[in-house]
N, C-alpha and C positions, 0 to 999 in steps of 0.2 A: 875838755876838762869836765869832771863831772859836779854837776849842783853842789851847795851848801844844804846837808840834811838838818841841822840840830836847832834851825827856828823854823820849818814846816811843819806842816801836818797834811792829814788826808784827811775828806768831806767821806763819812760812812756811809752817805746815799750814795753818791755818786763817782766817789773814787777822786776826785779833782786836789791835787795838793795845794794847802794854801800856806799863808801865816798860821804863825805860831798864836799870834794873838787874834786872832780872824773870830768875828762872833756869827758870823753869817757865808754860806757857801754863795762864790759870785757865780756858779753856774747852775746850781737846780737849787738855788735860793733856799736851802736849809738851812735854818738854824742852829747853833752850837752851846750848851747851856757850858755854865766855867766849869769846870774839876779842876779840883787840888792838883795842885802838883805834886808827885807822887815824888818821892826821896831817889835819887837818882841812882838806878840801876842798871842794869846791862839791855843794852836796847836790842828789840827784838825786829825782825824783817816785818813790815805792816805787807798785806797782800788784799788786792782789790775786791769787791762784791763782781759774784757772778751775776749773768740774764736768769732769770728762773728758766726752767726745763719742763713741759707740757710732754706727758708720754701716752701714747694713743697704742690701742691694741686694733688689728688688724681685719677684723671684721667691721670696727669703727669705721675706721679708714677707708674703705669699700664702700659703707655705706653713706659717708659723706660727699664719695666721690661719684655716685648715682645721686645724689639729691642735687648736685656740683650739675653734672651732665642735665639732668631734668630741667634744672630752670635756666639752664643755657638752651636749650631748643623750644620751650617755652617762649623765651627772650626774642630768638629768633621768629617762631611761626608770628607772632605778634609784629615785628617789625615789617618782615616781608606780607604779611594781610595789610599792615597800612601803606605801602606802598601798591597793592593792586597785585603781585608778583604771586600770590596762593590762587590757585583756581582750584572750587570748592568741589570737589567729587558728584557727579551728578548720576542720579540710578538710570543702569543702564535695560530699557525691559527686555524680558527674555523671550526670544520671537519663538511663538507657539506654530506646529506645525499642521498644518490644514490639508487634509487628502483632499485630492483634487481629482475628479472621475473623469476620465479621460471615454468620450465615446464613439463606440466603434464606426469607422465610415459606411454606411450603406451603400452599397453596388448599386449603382445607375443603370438600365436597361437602356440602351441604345434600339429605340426602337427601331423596326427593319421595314424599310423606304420596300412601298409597293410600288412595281415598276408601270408606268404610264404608256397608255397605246398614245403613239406619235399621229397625230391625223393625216390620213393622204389627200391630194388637192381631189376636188370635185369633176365629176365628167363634164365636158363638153360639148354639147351637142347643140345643131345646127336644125332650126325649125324648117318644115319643110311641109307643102301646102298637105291639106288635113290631120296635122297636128294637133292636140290637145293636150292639156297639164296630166291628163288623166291617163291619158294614150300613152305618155312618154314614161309617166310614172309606171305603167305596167311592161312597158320597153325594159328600163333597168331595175324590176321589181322593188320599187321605192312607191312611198304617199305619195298622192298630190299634194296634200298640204305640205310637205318639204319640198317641194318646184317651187308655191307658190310663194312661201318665206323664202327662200332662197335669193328669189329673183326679182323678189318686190313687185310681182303681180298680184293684182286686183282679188277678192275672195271668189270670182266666177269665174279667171281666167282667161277675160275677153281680149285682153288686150295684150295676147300671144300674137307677133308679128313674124312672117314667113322671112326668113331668111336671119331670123335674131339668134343669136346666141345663148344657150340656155344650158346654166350649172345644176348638174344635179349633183346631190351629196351623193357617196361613196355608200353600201351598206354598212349597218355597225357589226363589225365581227361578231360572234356570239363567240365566247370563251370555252374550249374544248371540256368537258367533263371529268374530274379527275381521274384518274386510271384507278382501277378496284383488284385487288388482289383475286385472281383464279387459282382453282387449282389444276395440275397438272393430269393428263388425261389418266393415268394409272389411279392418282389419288381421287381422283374425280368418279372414277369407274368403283374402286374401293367403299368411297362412300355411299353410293347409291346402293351399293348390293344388301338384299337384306341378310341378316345373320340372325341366328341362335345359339344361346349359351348353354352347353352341356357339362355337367359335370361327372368324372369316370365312376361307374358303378363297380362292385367287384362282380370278377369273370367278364369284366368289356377289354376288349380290343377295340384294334384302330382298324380294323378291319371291321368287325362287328359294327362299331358305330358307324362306320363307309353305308355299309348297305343297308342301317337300316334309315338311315338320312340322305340316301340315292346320291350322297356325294363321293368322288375318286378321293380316296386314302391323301395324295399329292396335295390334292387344294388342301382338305383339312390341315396339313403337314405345312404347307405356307401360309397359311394364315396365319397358324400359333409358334410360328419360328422352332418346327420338331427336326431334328436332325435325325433320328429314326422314329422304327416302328410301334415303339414301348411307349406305354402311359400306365397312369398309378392310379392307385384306388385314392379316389378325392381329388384327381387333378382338372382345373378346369380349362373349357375346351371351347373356343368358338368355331361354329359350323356357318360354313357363306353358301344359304341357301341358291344363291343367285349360279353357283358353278355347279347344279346339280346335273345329272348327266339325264340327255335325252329320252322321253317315254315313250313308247308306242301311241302313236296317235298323230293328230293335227302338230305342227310344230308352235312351239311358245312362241311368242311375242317378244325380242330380246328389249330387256330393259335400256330408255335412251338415256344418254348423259345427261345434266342438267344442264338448259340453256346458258350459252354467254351472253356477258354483257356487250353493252354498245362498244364500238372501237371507236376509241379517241384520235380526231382528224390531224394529224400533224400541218403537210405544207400542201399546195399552199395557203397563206394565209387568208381569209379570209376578206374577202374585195380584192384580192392582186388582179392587177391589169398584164395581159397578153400581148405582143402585139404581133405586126405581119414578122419581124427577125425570128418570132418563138415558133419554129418548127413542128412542136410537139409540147405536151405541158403534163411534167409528172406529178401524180399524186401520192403522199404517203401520210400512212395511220400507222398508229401503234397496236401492237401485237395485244387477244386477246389471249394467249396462251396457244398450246401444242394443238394444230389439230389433227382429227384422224386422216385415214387414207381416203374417207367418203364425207367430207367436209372441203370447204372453199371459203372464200373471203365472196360475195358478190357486191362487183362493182356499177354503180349504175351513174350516168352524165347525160343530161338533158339539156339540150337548148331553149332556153326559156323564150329566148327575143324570137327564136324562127316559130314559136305556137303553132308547130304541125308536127309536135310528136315527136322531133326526133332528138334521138336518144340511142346511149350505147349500154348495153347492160354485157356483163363480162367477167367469168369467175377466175380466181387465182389464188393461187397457197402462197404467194409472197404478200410485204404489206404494203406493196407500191404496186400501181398503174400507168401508164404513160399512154396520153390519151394521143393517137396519131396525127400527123398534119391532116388527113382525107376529112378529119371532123371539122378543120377549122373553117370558120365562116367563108365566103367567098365576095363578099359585098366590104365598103368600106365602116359600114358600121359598128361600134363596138357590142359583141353580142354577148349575155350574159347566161353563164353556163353553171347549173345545179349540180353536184354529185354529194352522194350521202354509198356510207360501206355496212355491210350485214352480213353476219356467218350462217350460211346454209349448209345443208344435210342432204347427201342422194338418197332417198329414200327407193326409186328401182328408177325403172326406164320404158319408154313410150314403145308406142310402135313400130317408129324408127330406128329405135336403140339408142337415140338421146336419154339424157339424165334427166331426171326427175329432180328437182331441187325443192327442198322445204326449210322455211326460214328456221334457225336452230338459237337465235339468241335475241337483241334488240338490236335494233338500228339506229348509225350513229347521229347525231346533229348533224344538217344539212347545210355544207358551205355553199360559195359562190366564187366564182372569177370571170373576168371580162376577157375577149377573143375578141381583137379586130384582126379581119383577113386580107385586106388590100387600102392602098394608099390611100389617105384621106384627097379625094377632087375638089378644087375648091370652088364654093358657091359663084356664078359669075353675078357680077353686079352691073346695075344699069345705069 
């Protein structure tokens, strides 16, 4: 059922219906001053008080709602700093780049290892009555002062005892000379010859120039690489007075080659030891170049220990020798044998019609090797 209207009223602040005689609102505590009672009319509908209404335009609103965000993240970085949770940006430096010179490695020379003479054991020899340090040393052409270091005798030597054993060192090899560049006998003959330089006159021929330079047309024509008989005004010309042809009279003196060098000793080596199994003992050197048809190598081998001369002297166009058995010793000695090699020239021939030999170059360093010819006997002891 619906309320009793006609002793209420309503509170104009707050809308709240009270009594009719009410001087006071019991809920937002207003006051009500009296009014008249007004002569009774037709009652009209009473309607409540609105909320006021706030109207905000839109750019407002925007920017309220950035001021709104601002001091919420504000709020935030503040709260997370007091708790330790911000870590504060720290500058990061900007790493600068530094060339760095990289240098080249330098090639290390490997030096080259000189090959070493291996020493060979010392001779042996067996004292035997009139023996001396001096004696023996001129036996296997050594000092006596290397008998007497050797063997730890005395500075005089006195106290060599007949039947002792005694080392003598080995010769030191002498190292062969190194080989020199020759030339060959054409280029050899080429350079020795003398020449003259002509140049063609006009109205010369190669004829004309032939006779009046007593040389054959031909040579002139090899000399200057002419495939004929033509030449030009202004051409130049070497003339090889050396192929002029024969005059009436004594015959010229034909110009020699120039001498060769020493020939360098190959085998064997220098001190090699012989013995009674070696038959025969080859020798070889190295070649000094081509020689002619009246050239030779001469080979010469002396027996030094036998000191009565004897000795084999022997020419040959090859650059080896092989010295026979008939030369070897025949004692048990070891006997120590010289040979040195030299290019000779037949210059004519004797009486006999042997050759005539003339040394044509230098002679090479003189080696050595030992020759024993028969079994060692051995000393008896008393």
């Amino acid at each position: 059922m619906s309320p009793d209207n006609s002793s209420t009223k309503l509170c104009p602040t707050c809308g709240t219906r009270l009594a009719e005689n009410a001087t006071r609102c019991a809920v937002c505590g207003s006051e009500f001053s009296p009014v008249a009672q007004p002569k009774a009319k037709a009652r009209k509908a009473v309607q409540g008080t609105r909320m006021p209404e706030i109207t905000l335009s839109l750019p407002v609103v925007l920017i309220l709602l950035a001021v709104a965000i601002a001091v919420g993240a504000l709020a935030l970085f503040f709260t997370l700093q007091a708790t330790d949770r911000v870590i504060s940006p720290t500058d990061v430096p900007t790493a600068t780049v530094t060339a760095t010179i990289t240098l080249t490695p330098t090639e290390t020379l490997i030096p080259t290892e000189t090959p070493t003479l291996t020493p060979e054991p010392p001779f042996e020899y067996v004292v035997k009555t009139g023996d001396t340090c001096y004696s023996i040393a001129a036996f296997f052409n050594v000092s006596a002062n290397v008998i007497i270091l050797t063997n730890n005798l005395n500075s005089s030597c006195t106290d060599l005892i007949v039947g002792q054993t005694v080392y003598v060192p080995r010769p030191t090899p002498t190292p062969p000379p190194a080989p020199t560049a020759t030339l060959e006998p054409a280029a050899a003959t080429r350079a020795a010859c003398q020449t003259v330089e002509y140049t063609v006159q006009a109205n010369d021929t190669l004829s004309s120039i032939s006779l009046n330079y007593n040389v054959p047309m031909q040579a002139i024509k090899d000399w200057n690489g002419l495939s004929t008989d033509n030449v030009y005004l202004n051409q130049p010309l070497i003339i090889p007075l050396c192929m002029r042809a024969a005059t009436a009279g004594p015959s010229p003196t034909p110009t020699s080659p120039p001498p060769y060098n020493a020939p360098s000793l190959l085998l064997p080596a220098d001190g090699a030891p012989f013995s009674l199994a070696d038959n025969s003992v080859t020798l070889q050197w190295a070649s000094v170049g081509t020689l002619r048809d009246n050239e030779r190598y001469q080979v010469i081998v002396e027996d030094v220990t036998a000191g009565t001369g004897r000795r084999i002297v022997d020419y040959v166009s090859d650059t080896k020798f092989i010295v026979p058995s008939t030369f070897r010793p025949q004692d048990n000695t070891p006997h120590v044998m010289r040979w040195w090699v030299v290019v000779v020239r037949q210059t004519g021939t004797d009486d006999r019609g042997d050759p005539i030999w003339t040394v044509a170059g230098s002679a090479s360093t003189p080696r050595v090797f030992t020759w024993t010819g028969a079994a060692t006997v051995p000393t008896p002891t008393k």
